[in-house]
Gaussian input, Z-matrix of N, CA and C with variables (Angstrom, degrees):
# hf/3-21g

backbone

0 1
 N
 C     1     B1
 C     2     B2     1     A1
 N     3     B3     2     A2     1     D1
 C     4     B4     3     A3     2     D2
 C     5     B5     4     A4     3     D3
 N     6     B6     5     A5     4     D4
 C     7     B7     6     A6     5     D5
 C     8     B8     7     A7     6     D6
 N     9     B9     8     A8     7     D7
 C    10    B10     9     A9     8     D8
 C    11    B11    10    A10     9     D9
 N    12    B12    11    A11    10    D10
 C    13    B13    12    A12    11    D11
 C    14    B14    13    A13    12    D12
 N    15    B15    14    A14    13    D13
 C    16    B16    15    A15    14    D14
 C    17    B17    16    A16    15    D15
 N    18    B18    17    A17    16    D16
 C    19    B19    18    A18    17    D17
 C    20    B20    19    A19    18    D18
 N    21    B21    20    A20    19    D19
 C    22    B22    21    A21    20    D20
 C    23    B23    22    A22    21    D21
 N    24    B24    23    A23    22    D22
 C    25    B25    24    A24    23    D23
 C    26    B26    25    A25    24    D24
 N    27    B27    26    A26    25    D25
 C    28    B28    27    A27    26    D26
 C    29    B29    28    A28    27    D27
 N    30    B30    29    A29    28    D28
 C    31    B31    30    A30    29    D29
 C    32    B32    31    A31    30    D30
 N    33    B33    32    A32    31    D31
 C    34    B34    33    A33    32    D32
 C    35    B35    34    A34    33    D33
 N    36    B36    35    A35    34    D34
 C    37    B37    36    A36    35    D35
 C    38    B38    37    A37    36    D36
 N    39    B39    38    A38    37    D37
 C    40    B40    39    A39    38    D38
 C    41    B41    40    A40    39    D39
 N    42    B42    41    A41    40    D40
 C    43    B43    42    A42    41    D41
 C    44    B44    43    A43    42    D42
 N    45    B45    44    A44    43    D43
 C    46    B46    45    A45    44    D44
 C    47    B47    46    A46    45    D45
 N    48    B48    47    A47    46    D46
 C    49    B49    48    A48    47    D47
 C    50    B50    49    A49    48    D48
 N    51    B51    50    A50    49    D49
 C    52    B52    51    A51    50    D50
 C    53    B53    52    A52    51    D51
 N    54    B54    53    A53    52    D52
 C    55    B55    54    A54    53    D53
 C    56    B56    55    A55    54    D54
 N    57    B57    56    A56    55    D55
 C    58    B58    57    A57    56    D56
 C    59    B59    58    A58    57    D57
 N    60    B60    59    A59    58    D58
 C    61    B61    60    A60    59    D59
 C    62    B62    61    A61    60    D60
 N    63    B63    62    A62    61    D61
 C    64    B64    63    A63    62    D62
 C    65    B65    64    A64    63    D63
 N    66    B66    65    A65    64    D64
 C    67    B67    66    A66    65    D65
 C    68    B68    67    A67    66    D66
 N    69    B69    68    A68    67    D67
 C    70    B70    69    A69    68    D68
 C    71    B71    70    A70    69    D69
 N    72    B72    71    A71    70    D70
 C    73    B73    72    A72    71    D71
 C    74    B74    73    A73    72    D72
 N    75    B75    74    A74    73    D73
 C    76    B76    75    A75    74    D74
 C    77    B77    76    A76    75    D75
 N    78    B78    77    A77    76    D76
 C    79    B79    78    A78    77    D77
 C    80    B80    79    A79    78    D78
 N    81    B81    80    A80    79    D79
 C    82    B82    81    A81    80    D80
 C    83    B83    82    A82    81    D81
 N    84    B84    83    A83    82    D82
 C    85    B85    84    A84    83    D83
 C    86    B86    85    A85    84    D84
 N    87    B87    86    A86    85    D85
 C    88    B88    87    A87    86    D86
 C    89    B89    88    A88    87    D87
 N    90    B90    89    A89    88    D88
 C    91    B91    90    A90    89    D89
 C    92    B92    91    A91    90    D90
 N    93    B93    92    A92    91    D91
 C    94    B94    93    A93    92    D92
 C    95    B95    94    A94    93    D93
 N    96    B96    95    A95    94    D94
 C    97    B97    96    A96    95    D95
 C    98    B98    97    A97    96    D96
 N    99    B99    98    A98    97    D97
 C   100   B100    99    A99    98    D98
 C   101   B101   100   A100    99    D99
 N   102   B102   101   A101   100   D100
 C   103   B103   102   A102   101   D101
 C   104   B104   103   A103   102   D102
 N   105   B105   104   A104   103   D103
 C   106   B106   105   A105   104   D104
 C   107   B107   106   A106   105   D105
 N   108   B108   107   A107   106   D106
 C   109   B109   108   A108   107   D107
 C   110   B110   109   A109   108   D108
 N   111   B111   110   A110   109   D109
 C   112   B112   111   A111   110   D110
 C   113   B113   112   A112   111   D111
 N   114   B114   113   A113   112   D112
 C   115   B115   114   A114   113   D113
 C   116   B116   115   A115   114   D114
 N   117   B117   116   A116   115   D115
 C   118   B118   117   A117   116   D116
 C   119   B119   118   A118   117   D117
 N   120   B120   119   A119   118   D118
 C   121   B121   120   A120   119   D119
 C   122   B122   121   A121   120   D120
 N   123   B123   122   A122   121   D121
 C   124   B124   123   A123   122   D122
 C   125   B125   124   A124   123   D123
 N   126   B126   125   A125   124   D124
 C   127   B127   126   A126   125   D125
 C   128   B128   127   A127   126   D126
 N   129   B129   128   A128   127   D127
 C   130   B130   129   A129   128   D128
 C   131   B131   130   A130   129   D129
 N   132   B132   131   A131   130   D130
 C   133   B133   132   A132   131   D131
 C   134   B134   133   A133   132   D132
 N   135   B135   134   A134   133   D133
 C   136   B136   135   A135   134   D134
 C   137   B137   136   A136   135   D135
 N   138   B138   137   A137   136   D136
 C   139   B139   138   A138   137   D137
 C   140   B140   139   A139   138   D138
 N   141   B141   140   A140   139   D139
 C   142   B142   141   A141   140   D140
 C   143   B143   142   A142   141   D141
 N   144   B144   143   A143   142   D142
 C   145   B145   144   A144   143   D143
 C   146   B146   145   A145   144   D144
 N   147   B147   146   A146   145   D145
 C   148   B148   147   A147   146   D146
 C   149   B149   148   A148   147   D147
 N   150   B150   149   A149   148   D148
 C   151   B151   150   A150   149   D149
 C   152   B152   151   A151   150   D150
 N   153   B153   152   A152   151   D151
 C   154   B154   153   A153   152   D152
 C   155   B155   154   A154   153   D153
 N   156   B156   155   A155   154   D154
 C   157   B157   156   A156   155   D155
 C   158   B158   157   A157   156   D156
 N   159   B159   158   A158   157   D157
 C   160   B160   159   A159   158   D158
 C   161   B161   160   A160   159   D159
 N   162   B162   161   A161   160   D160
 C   163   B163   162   A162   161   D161
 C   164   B164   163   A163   162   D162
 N   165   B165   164   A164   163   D163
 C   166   B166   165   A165   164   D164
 C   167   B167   166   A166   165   D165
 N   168   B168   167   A167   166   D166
 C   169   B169   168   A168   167   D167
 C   170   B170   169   A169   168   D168
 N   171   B171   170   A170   169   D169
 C   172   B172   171   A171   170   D170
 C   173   B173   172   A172   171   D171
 N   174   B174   173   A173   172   D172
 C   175   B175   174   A174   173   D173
 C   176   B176   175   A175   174   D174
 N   177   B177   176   A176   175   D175
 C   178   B178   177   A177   176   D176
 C   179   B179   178   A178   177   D177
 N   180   B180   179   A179   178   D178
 C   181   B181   180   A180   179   D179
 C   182   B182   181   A181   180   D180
 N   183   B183   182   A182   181   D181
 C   184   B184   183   A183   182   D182
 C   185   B185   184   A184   183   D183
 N   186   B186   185   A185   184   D184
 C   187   B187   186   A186   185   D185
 C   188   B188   187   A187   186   D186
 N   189   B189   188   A188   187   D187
 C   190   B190   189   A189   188   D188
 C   191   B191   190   A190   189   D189
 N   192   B192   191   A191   190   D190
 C   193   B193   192   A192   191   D191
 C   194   B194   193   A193   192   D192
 N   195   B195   194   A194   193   D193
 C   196   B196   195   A195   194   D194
 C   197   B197   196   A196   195   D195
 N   198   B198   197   A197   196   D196
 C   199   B199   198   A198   197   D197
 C   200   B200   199   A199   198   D198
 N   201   B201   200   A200   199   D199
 C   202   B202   201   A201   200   D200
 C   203   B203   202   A202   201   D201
 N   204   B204   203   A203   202   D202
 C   205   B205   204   A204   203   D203
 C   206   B206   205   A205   204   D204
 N   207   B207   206   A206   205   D205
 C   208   B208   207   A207   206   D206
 C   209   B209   208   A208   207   D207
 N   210   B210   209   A209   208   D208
 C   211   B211   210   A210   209   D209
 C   212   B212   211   A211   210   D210
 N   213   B213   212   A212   211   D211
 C   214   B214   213   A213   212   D212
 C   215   B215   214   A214   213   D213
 N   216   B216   215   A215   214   D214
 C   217   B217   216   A216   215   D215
 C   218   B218   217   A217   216   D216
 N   219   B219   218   A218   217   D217
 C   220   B220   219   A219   218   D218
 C   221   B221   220   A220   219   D219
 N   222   B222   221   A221   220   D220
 C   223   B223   222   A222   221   D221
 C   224   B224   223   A223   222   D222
 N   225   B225   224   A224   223   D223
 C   226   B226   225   A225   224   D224
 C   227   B227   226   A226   225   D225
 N   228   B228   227   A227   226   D226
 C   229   B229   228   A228   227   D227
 C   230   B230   229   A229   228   D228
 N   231   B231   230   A230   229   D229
 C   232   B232   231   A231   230   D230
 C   233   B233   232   A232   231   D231
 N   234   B234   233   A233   232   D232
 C   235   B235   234   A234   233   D233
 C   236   B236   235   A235   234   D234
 N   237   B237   236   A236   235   D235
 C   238   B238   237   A237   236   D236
 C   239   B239   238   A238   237   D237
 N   240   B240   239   A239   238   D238
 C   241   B241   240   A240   239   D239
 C   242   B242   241   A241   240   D240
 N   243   B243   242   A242   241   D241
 C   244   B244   243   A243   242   D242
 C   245   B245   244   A244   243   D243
 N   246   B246   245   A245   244   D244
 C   247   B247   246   A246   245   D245
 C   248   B248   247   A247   246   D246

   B1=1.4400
   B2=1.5268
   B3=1.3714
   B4=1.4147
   B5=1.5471
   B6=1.1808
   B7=1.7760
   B8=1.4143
   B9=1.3585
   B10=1.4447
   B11=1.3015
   B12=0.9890
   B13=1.5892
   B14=1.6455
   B15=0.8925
   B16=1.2785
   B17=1.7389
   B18=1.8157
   B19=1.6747
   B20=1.4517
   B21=1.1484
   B22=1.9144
   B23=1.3616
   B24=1.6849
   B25=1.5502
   B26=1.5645
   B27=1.6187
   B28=1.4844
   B29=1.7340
   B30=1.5167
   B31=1.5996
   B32=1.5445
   B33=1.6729
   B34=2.2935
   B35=1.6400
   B36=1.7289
   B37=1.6003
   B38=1.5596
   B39=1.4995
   B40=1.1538
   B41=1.4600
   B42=1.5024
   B43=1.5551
   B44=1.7962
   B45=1.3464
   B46=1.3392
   B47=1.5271
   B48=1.3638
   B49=1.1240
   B50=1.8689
   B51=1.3807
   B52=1.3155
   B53=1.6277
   B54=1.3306
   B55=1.4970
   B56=1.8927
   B57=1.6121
   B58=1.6150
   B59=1.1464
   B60=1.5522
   B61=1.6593
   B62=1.2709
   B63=1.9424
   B64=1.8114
   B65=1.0987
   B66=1.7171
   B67=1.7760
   B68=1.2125
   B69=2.1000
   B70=1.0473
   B71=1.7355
   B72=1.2153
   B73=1.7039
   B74=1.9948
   B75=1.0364
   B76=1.4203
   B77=1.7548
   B78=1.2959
   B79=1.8248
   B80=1.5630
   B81=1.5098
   B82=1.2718
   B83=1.9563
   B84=1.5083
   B85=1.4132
   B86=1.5674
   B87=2.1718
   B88=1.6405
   B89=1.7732
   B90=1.7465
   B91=2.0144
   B92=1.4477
   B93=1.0233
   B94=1.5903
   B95=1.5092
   B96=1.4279
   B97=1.0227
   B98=1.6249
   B99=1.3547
   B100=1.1973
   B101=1.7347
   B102=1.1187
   B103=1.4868
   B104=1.5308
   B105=1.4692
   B106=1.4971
   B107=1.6549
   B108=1.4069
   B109=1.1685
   B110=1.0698
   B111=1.6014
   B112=1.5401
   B113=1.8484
   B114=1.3490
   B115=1.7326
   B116=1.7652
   B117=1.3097
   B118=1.1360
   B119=1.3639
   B120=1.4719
   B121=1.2296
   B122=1.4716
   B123=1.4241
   B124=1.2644
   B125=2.4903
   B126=1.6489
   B127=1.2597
   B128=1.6329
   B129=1.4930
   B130=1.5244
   B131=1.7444
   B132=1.4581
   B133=1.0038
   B134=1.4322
   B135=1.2317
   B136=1.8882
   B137=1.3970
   B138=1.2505
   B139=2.3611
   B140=1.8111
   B141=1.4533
   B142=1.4130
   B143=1.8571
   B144=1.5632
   B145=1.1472
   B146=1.6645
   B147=1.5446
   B148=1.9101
   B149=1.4457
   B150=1.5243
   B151=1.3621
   B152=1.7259
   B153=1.5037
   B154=0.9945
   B155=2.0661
   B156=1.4795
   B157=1.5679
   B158=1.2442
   B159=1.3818
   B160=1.2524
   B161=1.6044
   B162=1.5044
   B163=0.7334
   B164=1.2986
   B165=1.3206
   B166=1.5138
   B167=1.9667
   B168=1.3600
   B169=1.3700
   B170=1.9349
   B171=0.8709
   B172=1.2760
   B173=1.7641
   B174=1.0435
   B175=1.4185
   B176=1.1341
   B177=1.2598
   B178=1.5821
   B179=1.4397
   B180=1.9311
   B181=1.6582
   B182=1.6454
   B183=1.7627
   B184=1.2736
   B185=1.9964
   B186=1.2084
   B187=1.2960
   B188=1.9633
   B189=0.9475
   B190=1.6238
   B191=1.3225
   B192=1.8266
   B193=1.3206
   B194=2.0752
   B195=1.2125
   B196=1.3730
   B197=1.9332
   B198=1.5990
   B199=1.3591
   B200=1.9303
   B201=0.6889
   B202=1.6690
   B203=1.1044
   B204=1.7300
   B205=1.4476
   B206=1.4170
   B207=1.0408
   B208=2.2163
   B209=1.5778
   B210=1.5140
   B211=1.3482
   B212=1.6710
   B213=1.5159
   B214=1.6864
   B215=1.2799
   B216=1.5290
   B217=1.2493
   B218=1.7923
   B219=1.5995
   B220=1.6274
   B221=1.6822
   B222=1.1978
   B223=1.3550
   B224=1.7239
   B225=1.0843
   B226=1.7226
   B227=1.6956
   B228=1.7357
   B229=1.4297
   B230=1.3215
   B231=0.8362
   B232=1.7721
   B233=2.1781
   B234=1.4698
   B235=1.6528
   B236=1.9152
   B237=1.1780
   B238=0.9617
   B239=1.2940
   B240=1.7012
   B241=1.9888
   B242=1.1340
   B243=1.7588
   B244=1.4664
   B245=1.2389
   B246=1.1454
   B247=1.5898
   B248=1.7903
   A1=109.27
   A2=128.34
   A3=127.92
   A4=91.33
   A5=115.99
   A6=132.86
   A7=125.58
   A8=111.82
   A9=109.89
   A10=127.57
   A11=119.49
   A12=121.50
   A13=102.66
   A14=131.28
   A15=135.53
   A16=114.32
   A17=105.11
   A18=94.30
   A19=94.39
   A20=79.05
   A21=75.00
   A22=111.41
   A23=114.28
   A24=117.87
   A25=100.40
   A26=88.76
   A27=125.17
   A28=91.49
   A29=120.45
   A30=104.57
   A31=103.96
   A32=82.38
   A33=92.28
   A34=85.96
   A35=93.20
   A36=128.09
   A37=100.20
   A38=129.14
   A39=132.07
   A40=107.90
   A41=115.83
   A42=129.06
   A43=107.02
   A44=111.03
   A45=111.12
   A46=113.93
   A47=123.63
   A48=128.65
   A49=103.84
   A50=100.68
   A51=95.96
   A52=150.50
   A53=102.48
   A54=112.49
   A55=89.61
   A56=98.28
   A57=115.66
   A58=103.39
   A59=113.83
   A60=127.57
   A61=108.90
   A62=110.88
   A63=101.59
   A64=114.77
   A65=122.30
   A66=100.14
   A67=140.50
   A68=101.81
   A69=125.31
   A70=105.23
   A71=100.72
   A72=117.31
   A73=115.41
   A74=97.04
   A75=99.53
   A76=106.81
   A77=111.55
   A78=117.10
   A79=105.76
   A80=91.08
   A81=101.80
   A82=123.76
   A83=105.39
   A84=93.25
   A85=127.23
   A86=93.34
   A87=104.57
   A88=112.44
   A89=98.75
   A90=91.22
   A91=101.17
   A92=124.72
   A93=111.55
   A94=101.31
   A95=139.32
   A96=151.87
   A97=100.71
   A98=120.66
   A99=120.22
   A100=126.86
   A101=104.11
   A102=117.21
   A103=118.68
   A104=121.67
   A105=131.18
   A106=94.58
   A107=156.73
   A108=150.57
   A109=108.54
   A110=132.45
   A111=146.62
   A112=101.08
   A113=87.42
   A114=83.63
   A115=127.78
   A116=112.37
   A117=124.45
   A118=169.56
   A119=103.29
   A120=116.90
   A121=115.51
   A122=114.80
   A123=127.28
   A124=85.04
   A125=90.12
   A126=93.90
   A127=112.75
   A128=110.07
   A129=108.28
   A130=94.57
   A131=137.88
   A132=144.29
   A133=106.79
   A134=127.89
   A135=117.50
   A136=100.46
   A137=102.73
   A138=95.28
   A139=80.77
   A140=89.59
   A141=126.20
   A142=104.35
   A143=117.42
   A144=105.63
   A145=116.61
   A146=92.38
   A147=115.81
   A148=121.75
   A149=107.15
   A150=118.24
   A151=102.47
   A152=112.81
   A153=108.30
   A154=114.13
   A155=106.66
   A156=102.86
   A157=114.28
   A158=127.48
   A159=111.48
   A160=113.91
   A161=140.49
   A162=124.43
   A163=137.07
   A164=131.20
   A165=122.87
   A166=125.48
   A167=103.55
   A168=122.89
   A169=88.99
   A170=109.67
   A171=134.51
   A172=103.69
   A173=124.03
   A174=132.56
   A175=139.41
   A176=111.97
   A177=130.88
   A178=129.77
   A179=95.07
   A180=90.83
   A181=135.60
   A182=102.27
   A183=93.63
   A184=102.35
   A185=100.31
   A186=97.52
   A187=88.47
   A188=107.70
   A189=110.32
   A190=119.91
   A191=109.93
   A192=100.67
   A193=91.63
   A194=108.86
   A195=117.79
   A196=96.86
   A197=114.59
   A198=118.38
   A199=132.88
   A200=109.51
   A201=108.80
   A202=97.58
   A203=109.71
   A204=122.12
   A205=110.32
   A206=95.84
   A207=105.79
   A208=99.58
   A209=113.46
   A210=159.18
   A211=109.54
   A212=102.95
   A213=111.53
   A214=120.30
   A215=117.89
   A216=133.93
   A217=101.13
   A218=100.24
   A219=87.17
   A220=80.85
   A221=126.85
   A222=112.54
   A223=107.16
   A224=128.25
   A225=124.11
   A226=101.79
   A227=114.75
   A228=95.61
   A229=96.69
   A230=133.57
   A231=126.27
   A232=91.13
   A233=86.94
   A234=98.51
   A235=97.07
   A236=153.69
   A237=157.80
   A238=110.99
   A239=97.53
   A240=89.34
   A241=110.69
   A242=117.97
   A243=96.14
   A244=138.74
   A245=113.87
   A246=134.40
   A247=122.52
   D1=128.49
   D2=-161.02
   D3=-101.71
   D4=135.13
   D5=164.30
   D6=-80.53
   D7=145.45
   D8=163.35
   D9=-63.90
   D10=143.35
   D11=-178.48
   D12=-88.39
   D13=154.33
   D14=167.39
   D15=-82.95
   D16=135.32
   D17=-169.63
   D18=-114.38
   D19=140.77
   D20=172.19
   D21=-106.39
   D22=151.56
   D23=178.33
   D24=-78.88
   D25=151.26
   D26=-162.66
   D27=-65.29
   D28=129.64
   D29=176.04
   D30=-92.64
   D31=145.88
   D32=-173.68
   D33=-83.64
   D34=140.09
   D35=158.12
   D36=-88.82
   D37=126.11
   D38=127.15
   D39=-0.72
   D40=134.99
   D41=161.26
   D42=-60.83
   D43=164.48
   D44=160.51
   D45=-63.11
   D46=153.56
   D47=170.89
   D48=-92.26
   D49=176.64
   D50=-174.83
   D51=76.54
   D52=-21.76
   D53=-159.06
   D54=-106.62
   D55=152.27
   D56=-176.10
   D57=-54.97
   D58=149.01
   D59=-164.95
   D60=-65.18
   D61=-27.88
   D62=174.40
   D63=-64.55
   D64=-36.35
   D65=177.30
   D66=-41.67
   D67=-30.88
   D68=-167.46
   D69=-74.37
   D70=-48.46
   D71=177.15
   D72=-69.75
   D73=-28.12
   D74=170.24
   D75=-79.07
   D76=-55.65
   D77=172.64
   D78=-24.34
   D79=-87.90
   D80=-175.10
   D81=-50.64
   D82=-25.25
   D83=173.12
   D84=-61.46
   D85=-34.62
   D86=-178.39
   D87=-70.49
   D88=-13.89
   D89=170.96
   D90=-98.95
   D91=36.97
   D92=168.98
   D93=-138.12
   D94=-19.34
   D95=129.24
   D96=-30.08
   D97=-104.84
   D98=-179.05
   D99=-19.12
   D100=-60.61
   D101=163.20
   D102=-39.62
   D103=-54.11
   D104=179.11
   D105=-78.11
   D106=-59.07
   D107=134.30
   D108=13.21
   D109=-87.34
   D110=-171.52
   D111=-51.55
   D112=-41.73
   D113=-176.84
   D114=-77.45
   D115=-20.80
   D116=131.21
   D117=-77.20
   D118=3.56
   D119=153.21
   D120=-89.65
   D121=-21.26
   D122=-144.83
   D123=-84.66
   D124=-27.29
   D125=-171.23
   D126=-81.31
   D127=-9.65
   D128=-178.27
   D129=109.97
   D130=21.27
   D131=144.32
   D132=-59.92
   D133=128.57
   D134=163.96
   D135=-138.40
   D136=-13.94
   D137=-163.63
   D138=-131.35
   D139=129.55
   D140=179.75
   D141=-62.79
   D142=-26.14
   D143=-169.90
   D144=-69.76
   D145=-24.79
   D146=174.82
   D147=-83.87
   D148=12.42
   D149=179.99
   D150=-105.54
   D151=70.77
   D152=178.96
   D153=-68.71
   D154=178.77
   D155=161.72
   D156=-67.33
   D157=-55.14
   D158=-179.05
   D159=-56.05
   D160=-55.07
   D161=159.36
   D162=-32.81
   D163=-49.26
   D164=157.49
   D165=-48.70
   D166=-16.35
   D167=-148.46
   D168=-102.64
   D169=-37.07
   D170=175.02
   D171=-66.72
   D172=-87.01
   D173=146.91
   D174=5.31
   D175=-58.70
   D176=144.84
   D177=-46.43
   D178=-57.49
   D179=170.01
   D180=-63.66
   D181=-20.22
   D182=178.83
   D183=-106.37
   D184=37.95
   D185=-172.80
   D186=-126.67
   D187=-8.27
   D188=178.55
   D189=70.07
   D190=26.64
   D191=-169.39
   D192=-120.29
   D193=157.04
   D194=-152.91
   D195=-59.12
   D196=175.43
   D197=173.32
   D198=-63.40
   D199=85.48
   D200=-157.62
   D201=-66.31
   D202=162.49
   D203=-167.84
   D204=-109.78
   D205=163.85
   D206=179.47
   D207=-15.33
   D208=-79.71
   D209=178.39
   D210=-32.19
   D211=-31.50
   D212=166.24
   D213=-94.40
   D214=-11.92
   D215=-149.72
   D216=-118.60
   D217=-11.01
   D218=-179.44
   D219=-102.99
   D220=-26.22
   D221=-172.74
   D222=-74.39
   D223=-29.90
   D224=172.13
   D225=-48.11
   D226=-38.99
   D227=-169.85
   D228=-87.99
   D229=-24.93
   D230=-167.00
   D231=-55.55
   D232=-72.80
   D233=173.22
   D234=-28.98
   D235=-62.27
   D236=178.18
   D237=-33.39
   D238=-71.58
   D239=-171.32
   D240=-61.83
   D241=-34.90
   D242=-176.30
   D243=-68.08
   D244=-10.24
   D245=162.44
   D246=-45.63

């Protein structure tokens, strides 16, 4: 009988210091994008055209991650098609 291996979580590095606040706001938009992405395919989402806002908006709430904007919400489908 073959076993699970144990995985360990990835350890977080500190951000760069220094760099303009959009990098910081763009970063974090592409891991919260990604995140709502993963969470919708994971739900039987696959085609970006069925990734409405409310649906993404929806997604979030039962995923506990805050309300995303237009701007996060066209990037979840982009994250989509390219999948």
């Amino acid at each position: 009988m073959a076993t699970a291996s144990t995985v360990r979580p990835v350890q977080k590095k500190p951000l760069p210091a220094g760099l303009p606040r959009e990098w910081y706001e763009r970063h974090n938009r592409r891991l919260k994008a990604m995140r709502l992405a993963i969470s919708l395919l994971d739900s039987g989402t696959y085609d970006a055209k069925r990734a409405t806002n409310r649906k993404i908006r929806t997604m979030a709430v039962r995923t506990g991650i805050h309300r995303p904007s237009n701007v996060t919400c066209k990037m979840v489908r982009a994250f989509i098609k390219e999948s």
